[in-house]
C-alpha positions as a Markdown table, in Angstrom:
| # | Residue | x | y | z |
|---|---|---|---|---|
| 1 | Unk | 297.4 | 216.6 | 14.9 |
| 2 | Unk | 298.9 | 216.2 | 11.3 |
| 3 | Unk | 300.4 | 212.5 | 12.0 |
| 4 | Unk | 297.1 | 211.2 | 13.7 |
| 5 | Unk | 294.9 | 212.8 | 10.8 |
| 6 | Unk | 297.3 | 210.9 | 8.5 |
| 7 | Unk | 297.3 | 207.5 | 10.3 |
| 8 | Unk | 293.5 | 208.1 | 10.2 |
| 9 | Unk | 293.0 | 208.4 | 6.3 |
| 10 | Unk | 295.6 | 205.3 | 5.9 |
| 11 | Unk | 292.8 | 203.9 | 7.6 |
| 12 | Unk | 290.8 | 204.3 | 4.7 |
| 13 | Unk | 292.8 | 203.8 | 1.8 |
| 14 | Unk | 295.4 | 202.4 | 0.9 |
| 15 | Unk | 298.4 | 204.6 | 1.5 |
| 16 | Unk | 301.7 | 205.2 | 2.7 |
| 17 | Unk | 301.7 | 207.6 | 5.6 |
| 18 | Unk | 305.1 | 209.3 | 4.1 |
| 19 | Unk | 303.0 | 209.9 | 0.7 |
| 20 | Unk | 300.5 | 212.1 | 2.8 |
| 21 | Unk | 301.5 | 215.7 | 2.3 |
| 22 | Unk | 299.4 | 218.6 | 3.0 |
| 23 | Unk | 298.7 | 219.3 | -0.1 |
| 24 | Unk | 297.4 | 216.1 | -0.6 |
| 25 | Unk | 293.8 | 216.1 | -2.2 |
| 26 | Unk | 291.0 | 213.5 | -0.7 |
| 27 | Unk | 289.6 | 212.1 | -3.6 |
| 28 | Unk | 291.9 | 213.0 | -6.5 |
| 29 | Unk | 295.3 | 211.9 | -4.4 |
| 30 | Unk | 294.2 | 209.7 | -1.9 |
| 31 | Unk | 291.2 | 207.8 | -3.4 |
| 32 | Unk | 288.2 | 208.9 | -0.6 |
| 33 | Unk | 285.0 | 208.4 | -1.8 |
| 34 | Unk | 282.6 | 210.3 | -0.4 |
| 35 | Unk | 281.0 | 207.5 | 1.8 |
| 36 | Unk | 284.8 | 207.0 | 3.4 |
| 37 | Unk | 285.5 | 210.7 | 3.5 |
| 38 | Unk | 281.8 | 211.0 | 5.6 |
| 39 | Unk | 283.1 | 208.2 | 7.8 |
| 40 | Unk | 286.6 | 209.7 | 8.7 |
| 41 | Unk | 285.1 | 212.7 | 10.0 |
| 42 | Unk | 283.3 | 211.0 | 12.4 |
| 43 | Unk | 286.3 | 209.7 | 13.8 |
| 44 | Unk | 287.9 | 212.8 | 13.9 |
| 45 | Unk | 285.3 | 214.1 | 15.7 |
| 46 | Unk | 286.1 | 211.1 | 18.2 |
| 47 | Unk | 289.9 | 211.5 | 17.9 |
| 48 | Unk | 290.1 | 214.9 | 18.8 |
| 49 | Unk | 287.1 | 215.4 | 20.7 |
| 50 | Unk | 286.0 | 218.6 | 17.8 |
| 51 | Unk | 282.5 | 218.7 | 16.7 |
| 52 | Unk | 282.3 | 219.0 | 12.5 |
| 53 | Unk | 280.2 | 220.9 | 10.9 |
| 54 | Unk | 279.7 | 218.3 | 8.1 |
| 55 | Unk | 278.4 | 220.9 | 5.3 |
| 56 | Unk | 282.0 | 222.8 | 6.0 |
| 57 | Unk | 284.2 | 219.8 | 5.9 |
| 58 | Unk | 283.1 | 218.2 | 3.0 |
| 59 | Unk | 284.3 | 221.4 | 0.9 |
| 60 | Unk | 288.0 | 221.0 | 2.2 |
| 61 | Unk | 289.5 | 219.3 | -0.7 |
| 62 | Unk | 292.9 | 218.9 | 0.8 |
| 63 | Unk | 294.7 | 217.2 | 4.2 |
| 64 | Unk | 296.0 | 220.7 | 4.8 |
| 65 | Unk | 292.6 | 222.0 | 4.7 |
| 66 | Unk | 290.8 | 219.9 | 6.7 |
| 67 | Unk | 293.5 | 220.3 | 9.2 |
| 68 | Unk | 293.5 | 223.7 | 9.5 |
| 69 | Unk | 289.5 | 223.5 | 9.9 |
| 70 | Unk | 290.0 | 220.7 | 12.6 |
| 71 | Unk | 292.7 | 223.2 | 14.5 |
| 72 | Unk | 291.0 | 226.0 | 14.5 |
| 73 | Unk | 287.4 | 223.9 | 16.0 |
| 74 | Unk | 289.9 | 222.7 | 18.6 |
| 75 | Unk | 290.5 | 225.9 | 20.1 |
């Protein structure tokens, strides 16, 4: 799930995949605004067929994060 979630925000900026780390923060690291951030969710929703609650994902501030949230709405 971590690769895919990766190639998805390289979608969205400008980034080498190897420079995405866990730790990585959206905006501060990776340059999302919020419009982009908003968008990649709803291709994650797509990607790995999860429904988002958007009010809880926008407060994930890192890859790691998100990921975990996206893991655990996958089970």
């Amino acid at each position: 799930m971590f690769e895919k979630l990766k190639d998805m925000i390289c979608q969205y900026v400008e980034i080498d995949p190897e420079e995405i780390e866990e730790d990585s923060r959206f905006s501060e690291d990776l340059g999302f605004n919020s419009y982009d951030f908003i968008s990649m969710l709803g291709d994650a929703e797509d990607a790995f067929a999860i429904e988002i609650e958007e009010a809880i994902a926008v407060k994930k501030k890192t890859v790691g994060e998100l990921l975990a949230y996206f893991e655990e709405m996958a089970t």
